[in-house]
N, C-alpha and C positions, 0 to 999 in steps of 0.2 A: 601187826596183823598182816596175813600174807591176802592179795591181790586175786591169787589163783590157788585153786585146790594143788596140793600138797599128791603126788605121786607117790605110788608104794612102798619104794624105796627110802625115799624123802618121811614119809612116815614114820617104818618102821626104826629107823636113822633117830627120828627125835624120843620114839617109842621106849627105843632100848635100853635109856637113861631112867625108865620109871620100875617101879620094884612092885607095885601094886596098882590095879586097875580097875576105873568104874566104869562099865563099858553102855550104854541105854540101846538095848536091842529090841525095836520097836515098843512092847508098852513092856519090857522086863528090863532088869539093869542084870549085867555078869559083873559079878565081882570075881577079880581074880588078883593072886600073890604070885609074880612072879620070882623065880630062883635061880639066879642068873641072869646071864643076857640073851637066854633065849624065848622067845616070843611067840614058838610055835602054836602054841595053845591060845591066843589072843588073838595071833594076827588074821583070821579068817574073820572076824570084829571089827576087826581095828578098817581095813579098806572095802571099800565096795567091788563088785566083779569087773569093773574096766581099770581097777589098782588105783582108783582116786577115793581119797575122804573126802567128803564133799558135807561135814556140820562140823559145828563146832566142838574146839578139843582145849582143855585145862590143863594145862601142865605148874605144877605144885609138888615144889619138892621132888620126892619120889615117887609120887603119885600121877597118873595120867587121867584124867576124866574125858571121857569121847562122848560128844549128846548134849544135850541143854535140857533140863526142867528145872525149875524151882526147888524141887523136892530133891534132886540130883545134886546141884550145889550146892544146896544146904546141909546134907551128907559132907560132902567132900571138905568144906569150908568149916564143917566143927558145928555149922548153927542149927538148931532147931529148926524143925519143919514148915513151911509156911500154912499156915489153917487154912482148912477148905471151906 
């Protein structure tokens, strides 16, 4: 676990290595499949406007999750949804 938020670069660096993306953009999730190693379609998601991600991010596999809910990881991880 890193100490200090992760710069743009530093990101998109770890980003590139994922093939599919859960992204929680305030109360919507993007899902995206990326094709290649370009990230141009994600990465306005992926950092905030000073180029820092400042929440927490999953990396699984090929897969990159950016966000935290319950309902988010339980997508990502295969499980069932948690009840409301």
């Amino acid at each position: 676990m890193e100490g200090a938020p992760l710069d743009s670069d530093a990101t998109l660096a770890i980003a590139g290595r994922a093939q599919r993306l859960l992204i929680k953009a305030g109360p919507d999730v993007i899902r995206l499949d990326v094709d290649g190693p370009s990230l141009s379609r994600a990465e306005r998601h992926l950092v905030h406007e000073d180029g820092f991600m400042r929440v927490p991010v999953l990396l699984l596999g090929d897969l990159l999750v950016r966000g935290y809910t319950e309902t988010l990881y339980a997508e990502a991880l295969g499980a069932p949804p948690p009840r409301s």
